[in-house]
C-alpha positions as CSV (number, residue, x, y, z in Angstrom):
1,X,-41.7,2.2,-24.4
2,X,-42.4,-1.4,-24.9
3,X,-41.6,-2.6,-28.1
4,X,-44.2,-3.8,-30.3
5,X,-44.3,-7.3,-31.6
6,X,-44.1,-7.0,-35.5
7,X,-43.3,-10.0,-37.1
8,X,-40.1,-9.4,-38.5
9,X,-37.3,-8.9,-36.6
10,X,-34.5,-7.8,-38.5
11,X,-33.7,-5.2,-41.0
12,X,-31.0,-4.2,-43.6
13,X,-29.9,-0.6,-43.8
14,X,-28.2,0.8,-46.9
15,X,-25.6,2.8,-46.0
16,X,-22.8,2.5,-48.6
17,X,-23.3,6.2,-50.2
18,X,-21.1,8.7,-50.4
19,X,-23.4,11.4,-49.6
20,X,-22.1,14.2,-51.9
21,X,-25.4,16.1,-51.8
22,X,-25.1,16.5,-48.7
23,X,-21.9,17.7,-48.6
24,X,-19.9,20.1,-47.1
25,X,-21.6,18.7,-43.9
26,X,-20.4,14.9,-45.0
27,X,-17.0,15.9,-46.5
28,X,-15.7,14.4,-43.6
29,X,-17.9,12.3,-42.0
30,X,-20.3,9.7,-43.9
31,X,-24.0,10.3,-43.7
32,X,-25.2,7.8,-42.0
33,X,-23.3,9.1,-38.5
34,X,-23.7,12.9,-39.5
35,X,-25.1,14.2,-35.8
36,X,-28.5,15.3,-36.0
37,X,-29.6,16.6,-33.1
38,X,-26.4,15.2,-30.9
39,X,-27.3,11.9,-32.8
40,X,-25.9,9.6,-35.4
41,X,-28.5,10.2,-37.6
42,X,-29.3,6.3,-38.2
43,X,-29.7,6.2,-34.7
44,X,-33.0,7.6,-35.3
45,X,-33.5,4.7,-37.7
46,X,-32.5,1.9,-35.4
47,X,-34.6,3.9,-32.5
48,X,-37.9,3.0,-34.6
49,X,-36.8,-0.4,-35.2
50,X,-36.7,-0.8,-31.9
51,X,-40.1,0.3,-31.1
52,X,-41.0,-2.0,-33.2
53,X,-39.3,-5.5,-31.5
54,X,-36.8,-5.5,-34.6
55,X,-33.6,-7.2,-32.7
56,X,-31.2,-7.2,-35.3
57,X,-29.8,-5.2,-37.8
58,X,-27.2,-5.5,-40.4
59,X,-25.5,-2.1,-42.0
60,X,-24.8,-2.5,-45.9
61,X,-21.9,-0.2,-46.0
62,X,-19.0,0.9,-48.4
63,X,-17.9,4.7,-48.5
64,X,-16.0,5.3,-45.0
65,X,-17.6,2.1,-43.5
66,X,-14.9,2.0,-40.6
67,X,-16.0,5.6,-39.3
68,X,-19.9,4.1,-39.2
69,X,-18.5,1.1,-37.9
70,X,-16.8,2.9,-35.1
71,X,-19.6,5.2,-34.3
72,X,-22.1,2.8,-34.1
73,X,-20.3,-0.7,-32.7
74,X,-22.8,-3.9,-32.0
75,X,-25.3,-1.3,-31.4
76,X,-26.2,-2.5,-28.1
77,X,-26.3,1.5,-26.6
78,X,-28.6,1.5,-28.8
79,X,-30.8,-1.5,-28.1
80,X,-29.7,-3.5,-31.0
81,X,-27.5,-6.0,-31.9
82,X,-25.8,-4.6,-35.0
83,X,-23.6,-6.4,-38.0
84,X,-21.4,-5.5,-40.8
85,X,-21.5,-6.6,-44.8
86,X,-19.2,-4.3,-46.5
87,X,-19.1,-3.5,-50.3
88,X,-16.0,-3.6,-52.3
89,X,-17.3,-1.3,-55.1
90,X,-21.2,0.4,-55.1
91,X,-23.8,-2.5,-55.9
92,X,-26.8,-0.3,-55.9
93,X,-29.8,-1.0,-53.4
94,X,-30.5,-4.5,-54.7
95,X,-26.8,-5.8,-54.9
96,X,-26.1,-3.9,-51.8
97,X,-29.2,-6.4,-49.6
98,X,-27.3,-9.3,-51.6
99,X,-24.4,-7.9,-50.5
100,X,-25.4,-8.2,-46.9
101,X,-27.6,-11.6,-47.8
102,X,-25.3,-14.1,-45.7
103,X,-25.7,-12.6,-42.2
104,X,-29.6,-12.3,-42.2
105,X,-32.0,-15.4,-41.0
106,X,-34.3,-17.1,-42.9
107,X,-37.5,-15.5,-42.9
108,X,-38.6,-11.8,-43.7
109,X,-36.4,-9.0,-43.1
110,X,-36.9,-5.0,-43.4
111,X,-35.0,-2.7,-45.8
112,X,-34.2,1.0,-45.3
113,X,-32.3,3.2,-47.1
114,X,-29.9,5.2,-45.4
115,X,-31.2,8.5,-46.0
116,X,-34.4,8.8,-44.7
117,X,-35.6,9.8,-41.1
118,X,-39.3,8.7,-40.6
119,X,-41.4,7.5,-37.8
120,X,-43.2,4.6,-39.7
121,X,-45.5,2.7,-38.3
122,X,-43.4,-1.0,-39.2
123,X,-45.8,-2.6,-37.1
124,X,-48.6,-1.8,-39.3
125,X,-46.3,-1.9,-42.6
126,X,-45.2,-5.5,-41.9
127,X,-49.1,-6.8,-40.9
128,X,-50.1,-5.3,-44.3
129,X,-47.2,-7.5,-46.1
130,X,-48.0,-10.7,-44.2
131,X,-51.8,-10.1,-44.6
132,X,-51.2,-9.9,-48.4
133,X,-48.7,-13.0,-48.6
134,X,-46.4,-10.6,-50.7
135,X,-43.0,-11.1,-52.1
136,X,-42.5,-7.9,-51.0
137,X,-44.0,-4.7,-49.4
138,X,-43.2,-0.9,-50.1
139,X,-44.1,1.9,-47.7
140,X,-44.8,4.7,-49.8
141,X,-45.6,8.1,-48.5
142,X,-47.9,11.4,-50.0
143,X,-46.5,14.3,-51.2
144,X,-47.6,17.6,-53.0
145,X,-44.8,17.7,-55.6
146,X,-43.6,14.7,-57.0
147,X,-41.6,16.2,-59.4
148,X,-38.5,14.7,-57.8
149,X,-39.5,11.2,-57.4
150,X,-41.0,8.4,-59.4
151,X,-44.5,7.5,-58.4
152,X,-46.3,4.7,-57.5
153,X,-50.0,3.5,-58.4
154,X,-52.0,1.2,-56.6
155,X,-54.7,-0.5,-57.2
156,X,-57.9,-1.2,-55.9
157,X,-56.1,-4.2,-53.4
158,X,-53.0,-2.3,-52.7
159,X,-51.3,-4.0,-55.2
160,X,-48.8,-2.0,-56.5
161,X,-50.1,-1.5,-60.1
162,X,-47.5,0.8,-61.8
163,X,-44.1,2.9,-61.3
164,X,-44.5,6.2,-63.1
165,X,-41.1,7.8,-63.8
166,X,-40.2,11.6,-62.8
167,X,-43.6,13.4,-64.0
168,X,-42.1,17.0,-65.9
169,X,-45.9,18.3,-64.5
170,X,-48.2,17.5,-61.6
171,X,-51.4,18.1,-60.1
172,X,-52.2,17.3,-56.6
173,X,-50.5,15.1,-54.1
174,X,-48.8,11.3,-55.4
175,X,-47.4,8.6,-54.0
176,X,-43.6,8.3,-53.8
177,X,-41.7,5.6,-52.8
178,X,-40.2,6.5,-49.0
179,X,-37.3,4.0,-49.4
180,X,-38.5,1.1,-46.3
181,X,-39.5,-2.4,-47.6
182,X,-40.6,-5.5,-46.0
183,X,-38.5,-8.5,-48.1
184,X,-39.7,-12.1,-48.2
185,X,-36.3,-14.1,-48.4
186,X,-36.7,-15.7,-51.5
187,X,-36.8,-12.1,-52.9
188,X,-32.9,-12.4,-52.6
189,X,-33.0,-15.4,-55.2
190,X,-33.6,-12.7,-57.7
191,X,-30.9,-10.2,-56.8
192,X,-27.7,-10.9,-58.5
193,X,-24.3,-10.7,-56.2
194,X,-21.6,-8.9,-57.0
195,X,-23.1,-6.0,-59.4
196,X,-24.6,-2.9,-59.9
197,X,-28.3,-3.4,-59.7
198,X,-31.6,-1.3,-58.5
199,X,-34.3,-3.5,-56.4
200,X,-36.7,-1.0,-57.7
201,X,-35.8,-0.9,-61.4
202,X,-34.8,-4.8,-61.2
203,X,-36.8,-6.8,-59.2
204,X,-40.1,-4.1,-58.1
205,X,-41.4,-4.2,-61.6
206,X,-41.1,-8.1,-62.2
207,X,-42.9,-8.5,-59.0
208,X,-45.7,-6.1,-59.5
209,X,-46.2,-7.6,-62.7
210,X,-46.5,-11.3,-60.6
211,X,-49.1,-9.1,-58.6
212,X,-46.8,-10.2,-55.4
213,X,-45.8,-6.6,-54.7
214,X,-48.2,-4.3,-52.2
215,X,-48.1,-1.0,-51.0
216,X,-48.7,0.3,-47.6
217,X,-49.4,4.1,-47.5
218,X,-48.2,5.9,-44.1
219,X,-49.5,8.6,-42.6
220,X,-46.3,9.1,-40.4
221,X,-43.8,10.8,-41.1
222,X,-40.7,11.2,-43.9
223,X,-38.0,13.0,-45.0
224,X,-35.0,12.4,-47.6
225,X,-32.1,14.1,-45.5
226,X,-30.0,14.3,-48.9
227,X,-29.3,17.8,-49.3
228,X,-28.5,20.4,-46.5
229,X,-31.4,22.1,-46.4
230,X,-33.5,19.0,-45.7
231,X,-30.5,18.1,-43.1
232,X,-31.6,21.7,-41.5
233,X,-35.2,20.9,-41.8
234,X,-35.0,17.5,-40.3
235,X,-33.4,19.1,-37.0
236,X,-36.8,21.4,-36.8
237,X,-39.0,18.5,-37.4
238,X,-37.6,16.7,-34.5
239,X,-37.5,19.9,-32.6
240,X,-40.9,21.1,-33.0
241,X,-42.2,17.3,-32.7
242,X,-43.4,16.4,-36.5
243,X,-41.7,13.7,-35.8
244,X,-41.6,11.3,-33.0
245,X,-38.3,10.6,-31.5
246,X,-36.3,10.2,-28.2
247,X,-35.6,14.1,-27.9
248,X,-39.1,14.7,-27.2
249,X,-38.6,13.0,-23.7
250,X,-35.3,15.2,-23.3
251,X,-36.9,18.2,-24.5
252,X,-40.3,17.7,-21.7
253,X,-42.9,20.4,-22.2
254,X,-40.7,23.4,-22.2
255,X,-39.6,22.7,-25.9
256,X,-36.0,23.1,-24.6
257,X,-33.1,21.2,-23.1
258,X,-30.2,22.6,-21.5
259,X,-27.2,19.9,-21.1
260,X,-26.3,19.7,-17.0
261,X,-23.1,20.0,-18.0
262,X,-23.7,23.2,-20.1
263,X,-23.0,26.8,-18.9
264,X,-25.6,29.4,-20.0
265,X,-24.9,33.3,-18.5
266,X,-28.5,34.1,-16.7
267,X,-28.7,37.2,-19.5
268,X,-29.1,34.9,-22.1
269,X,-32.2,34.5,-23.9
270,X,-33.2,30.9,-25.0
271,X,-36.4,30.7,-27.5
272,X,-37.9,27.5,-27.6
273,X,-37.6,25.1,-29.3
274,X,-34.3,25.1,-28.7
275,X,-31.4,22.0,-28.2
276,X,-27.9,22.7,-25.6
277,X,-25.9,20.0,-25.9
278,X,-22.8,18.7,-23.6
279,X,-20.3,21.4,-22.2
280,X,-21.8,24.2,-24.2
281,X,-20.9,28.0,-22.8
282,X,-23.8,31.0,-23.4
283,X,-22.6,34.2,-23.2
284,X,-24.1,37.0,-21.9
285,X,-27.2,38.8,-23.5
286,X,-26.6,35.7,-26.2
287,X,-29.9,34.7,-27.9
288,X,-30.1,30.5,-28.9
289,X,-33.4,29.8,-30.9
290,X,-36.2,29.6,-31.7
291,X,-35.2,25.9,-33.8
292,X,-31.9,26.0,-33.0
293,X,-29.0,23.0,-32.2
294,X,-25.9,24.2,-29.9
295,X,-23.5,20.5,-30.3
296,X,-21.3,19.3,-27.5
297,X,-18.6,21.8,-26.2
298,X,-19.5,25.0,-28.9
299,X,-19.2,28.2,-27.3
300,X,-21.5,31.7,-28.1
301,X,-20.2,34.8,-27.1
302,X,-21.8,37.4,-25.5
303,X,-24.8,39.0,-28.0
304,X,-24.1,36.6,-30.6
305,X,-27.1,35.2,-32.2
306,X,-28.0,31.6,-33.2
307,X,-31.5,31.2,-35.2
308,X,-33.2,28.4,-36.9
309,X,-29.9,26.9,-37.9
310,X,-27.8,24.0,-36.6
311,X,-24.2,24.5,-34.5
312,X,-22.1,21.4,-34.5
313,X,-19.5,20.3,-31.4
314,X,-16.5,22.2,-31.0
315,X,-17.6,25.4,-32.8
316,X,-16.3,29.1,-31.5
317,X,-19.1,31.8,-32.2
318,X,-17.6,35.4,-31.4
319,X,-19.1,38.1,-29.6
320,X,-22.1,39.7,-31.8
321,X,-21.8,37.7,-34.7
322,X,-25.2,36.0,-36.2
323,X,-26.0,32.7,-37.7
324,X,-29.6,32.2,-38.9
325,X,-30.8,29.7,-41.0
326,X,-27.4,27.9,-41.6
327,X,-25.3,24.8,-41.0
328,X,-21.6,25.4,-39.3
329,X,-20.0,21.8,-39.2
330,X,-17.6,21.0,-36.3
331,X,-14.6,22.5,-35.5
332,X,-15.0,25.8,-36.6
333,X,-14.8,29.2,-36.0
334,X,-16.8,32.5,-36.3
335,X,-15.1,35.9,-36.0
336,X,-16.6,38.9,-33.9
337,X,-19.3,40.3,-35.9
338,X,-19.9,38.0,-38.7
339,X,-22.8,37.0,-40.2
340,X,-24.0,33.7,-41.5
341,X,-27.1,33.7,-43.4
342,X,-28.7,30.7,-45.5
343,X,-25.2,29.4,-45.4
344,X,-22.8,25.4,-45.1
345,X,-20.0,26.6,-43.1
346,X,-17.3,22.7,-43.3
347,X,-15.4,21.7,-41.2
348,X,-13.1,23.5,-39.3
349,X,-13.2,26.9,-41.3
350,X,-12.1,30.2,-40.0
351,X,-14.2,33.1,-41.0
352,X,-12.8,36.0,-39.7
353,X,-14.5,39.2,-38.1
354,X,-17.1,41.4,-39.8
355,X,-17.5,38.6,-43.0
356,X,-21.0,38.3,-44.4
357,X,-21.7,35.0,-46.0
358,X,-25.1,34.9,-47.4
359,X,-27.4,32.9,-50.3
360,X,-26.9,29.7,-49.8
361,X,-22.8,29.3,-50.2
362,X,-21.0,26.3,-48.6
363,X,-17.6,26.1,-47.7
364,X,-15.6,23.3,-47.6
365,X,-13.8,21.9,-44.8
366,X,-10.7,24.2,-43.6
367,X,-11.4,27.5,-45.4
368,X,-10.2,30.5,-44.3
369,X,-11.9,33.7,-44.7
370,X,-9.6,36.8,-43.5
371,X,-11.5,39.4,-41.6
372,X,-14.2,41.9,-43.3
373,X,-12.9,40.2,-47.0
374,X,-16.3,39.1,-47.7
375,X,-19.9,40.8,-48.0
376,X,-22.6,39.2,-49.4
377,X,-26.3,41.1,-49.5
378,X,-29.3,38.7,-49.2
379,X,-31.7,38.3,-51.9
380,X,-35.2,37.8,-51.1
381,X,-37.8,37.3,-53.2
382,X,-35.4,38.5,-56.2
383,X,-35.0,42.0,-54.7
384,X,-31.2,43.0,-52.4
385,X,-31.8,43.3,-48.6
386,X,-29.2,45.9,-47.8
């Protein structure tokens, strides 16, 4: 695809969390390269830059910022030339931009947080911001419960008109704040260096009340990849094409891509959509899918089961077990006969034959479960499923 002339081209991304909501999956490994579908997940981030002619791009990091670093490099595999600005102690979004202040050019610059996987139309955001004149532009996004944001209002202009804090009780859908701004740079003039500080409680409010602050409301879309369900969620949203991204060129019509370098026994059963990454073995009579992520070098045994859940690289899946609806992190191991249901398994645990982990547990990185020590029954809807 061409990329689209936008205006701006370059971008700050906030990466300097630590991620402990979504842990056991970042115990390890920082957010910001966690693989999501075989990917770093900001690559899907700098992928949409891209699209939309944004050249440069500087990462904001502090927790673990040699292991992004490493992962992601000048960026140039992935079309962009990449920098570093790296925080000695957490400066919060606004000190964070600050933070990364001396390796932008003059003119206006995008700002994503870290977390968020969307398919925003930045073209469109950044005509909105220079159409406007603002100081500054937020993309803010609909959703049915607000409960767990703060809200915007607009008025009749776009002008942002109010931030409403988290609302105990709502009605219908509200505007939220989907973390990806367009920046003037004399917005940086008002961001102190060297603290703690929030552009959205600091600087937001102060430019709203100037009437200099605009919102552009996508229709694209958004998710917060904070906790591990969402993580799972995002992997069927890119699957089942919610959202636009390289794999659904890998994927082609058939909702399923099989790695050439993968090995999958002719009795296996493959339920689209469904992702086979790099070296990956299938055992015989093994069924992978429907929404379901095999990483690089994992191997299912024959009649094991792999549903709506996400396998990372290097993971050993034994003969009949099951994992549906779960997360096991690389380097692991399930025993003959387990079950994983609704379930984190970290990185490089050993849960031994015959286990049944169940209701959302998580397990940290190296745990060892002996065989047939643990049984969990599912609950649904309140009520044991024996």
């Amino acid at each position: 695809m061409t990329p689209r002339r936008s205006g701006c081209d370059q971008a700050v991304i906030l990466v300097g969390g630590e991620g402990t909501r979504l842990r056991p999956i970042t115990s390890l490994v920082p957010k910001p390269v966690a693989p999501v579908v075989e990917r770093p997940f900001v690559a899907y981030i700098l992928e949409n830059l891209v699209r939309h002619g944004v050249r440069r791009a500087v990462f904001s990091t502090g927790y673990l910022a040699e292991a992004i670093e490493a992962e992601i490099g000048d960026g140039r595999r992935f079309g962009v030339a990449v920098d570093y600005a790296v925080e000695d102690k957490p400066l919060g979004t606004a000190g964070a931009i600050k933070n990364a202040a001396g390796k932008l050019d003059a003119g206006p610059f995008l700002a994503f947080n870290g977390d968020v996987l969307t398919d925003v139309d930045l073209t469109a955001l950044i005509a909105l911001h220079h159409a406007k004149r603002a100081a500054a532009t937020i993309y803010l996004t609909p959703v049915e419960d607000p409960r767990r944001y703060g809200l915007v209002e607009l008025r009749g202009d776009g002008a942002v008109a109010n931030f409403l804090e988290k609302p105990g009780e709502w009605q219908g859908e509200a505007l939220i704040n989907a973390g990806v701004y367009v920046l003037e740079h004399d917005v940086l003039e008002m961001l102190p260096a060297g603290v703690m500080f929030s552009i959205e409680r600091g600087v937001f409010p102060r430019l709203a009340q100037a009437g200099t602050l605009y919102g552009f409301v996508g229709t694209g879309y958004w998710r917060d990849i904070g906790t591990p369900e969402s993580y799972l969620e995002a992997h069927f949203d890119i699957l089942d094409r919610s959202v636009f991204t390289h794999v659904v060129e890998q994927m082609g019509d058939t909702y399923t891509y099989v790695a050439p370098s993968a090995s999958v026994d002719p009795s296996a059963r493959l339920v689209p959509p469904c992702y086979i990454g790099d070296g990956v073995t299938i055992g015989a009579a093994a069924r992978i899918g429907p929404l379901a992520v095999i990483g690089a070098g994992s191997r299912v045994e024959a009649g094991a089961s792999v549903v709506e859940s996400v396998v990372q690289g290097d993971v050993a899946i034994a003969a009949n077990a099951v994992v549906e609806h779960s997360v096991v992190v690389r380097g692991s191991s399930l025993g003959e006969g387990s079950h994983v249901s609704q379930a984190v398994v970290g990185e490089g645990c050993r849960i031994g034959a015959g286990n049944r982990l169940a209701n959302g547990i998580s397990l940290y990185p190296q745990t060892v479960v002996p065989d047939g020590s643990v049984q969990f029954r599912e609950l649904t809807e309140g009520r044991e499923n024996r």
